[in-house]
C-alpha positions in Angstrom: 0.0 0.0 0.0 3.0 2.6 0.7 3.9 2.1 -2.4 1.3 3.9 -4.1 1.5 6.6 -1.8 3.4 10.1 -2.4 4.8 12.4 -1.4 5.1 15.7 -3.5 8.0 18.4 -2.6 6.0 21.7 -3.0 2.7 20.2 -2.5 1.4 19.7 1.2 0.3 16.4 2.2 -0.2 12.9 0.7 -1.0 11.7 -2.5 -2.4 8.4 -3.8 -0.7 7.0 -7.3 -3.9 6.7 -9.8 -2.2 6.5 -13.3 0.9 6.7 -15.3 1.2 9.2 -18.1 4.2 9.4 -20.9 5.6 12.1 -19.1 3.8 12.8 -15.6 2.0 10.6 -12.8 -1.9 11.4 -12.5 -2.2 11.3 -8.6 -5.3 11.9 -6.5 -4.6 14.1 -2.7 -5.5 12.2 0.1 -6.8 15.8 1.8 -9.6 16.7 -0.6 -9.5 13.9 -3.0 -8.8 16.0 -6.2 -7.1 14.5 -9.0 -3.7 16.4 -10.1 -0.8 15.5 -12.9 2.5 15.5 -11.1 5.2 15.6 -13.5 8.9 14.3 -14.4 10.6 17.5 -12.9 9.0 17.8 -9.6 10.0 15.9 -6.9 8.4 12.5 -6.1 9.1 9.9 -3.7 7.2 7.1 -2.5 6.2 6.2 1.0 7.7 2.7 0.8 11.3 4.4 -0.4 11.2 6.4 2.7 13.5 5.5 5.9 14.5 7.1 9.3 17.5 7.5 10.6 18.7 5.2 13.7 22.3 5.3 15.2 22.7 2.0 13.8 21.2 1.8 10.7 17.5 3.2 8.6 14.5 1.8 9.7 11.7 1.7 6.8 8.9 4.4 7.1 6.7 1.3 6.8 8.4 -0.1 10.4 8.2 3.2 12.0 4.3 3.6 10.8 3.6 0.1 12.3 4.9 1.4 16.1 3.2 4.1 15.9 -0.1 2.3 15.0 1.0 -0.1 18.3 1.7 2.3 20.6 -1.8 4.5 19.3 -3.7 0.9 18.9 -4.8 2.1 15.5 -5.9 5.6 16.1 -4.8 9.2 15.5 -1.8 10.4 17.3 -3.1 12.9 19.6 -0.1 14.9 19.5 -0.3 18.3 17.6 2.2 18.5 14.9 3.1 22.0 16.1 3.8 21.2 19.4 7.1 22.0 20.9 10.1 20.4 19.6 11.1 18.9 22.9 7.5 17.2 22.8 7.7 15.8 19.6 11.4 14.9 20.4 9.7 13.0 23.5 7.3 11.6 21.5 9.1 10.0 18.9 11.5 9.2 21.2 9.0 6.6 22.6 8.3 5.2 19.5 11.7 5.0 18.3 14.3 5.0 20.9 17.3 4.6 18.7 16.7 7.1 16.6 19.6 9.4 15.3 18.9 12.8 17.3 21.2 14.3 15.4 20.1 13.7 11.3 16.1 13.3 12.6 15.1 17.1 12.8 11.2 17.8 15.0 9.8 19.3 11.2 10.5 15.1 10.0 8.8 14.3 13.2 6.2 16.8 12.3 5.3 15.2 8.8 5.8 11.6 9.8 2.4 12.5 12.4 1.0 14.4 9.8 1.6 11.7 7.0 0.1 8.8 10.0 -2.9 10.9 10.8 -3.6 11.3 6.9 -3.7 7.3 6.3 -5.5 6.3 9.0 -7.7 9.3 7.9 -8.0 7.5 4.5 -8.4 4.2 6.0 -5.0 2.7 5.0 -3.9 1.4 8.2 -1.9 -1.7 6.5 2.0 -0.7 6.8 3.5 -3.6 5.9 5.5 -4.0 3.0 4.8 -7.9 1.3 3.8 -6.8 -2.4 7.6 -7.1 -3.5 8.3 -10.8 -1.6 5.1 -11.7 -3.3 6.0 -10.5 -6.2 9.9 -11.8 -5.9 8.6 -15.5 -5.7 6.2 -15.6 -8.4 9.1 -14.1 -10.7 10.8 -16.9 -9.7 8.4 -19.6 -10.5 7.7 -18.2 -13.7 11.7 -17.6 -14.5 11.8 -21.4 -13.3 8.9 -22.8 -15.7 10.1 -20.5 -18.5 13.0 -22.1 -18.3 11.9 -25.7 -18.1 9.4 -25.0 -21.3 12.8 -23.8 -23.2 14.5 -26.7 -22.3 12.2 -29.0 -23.6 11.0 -27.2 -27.0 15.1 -27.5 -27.3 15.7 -31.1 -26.5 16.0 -33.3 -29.5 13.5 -35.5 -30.2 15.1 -38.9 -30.8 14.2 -40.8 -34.1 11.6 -43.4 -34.1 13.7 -46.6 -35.9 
């Protein structure tokens, strides 16, 4: 599901993926639901490409997103996005205890609860991230039986005597 979901740099908010155009994206905004063309020089970046920093390594946007629906049980965070830094610091601090202080600024902390409170808005409350193994496995069988069909339009028949 994060994968059809962008985000826009100069637009505010989310947008959903809807088509695919020769040379822009037709997207729809999960605020008011009006269809928009995005095109190839602006800025666009999917949810699912999306990672925050740790001090030891990046944790997927779809893992961070999936403790914040645990520690909300699957509601609105009730914290307002322009609260004071020290309070979203706290916040996410909760969530995500290892997270680099020093690369994660409070304005990411402030669009990551604006970006949750749109999708559970929109009811897309499913943060995991399964469409690629899914899709890495039946590539796989069908590489597999492609190649098995090859093999045997390719064998020799042998010559009935």
């Amino acid at each position: 599901m994060l994968k059809e979901v962008l985000s826009i740099s100069g637009k505010s908010g989310l947008f959903k993926l809807i088509s695919q155009g020769k040379n822009m994206l037709i997207v729809e905004s999960l605020v008011d639901k009006k269809r928009q063309p995005a095109y190839s020089h602006e800025k666009v970046v999917s949810l699912a490409d999306v990672a925050i920093f740790t001090d030891s390594e990046e944790k997927p946007l779809s893992e961070v997103l999936l403790l914040i629906k645990e520690k909300e049980a699957g509601k609105k965070i009730s914290i307002d996005p322009k609260a004071n830094n020290d309070i979203l610091r706290a916040y996410f601090a909760e969530v995500l205890p290892d997270y680099d202080r020093d690369r994660v600024y409070p304005t990411d902390i402030k669009k990551l609860i604006i970006w949750y409170n749109l999708l559970i808005e929109n009811g897309m409350t499913e943060f995991k991230i399964i469409e690629n193994k899914v899709a890495e496995e039946k590539t796989e069988v069908t590489e597999e039986k492609e190649a098995k069909e090859v093999k045997e339009v390719k064998a020799p028949k042998k010559a009935k005597k």
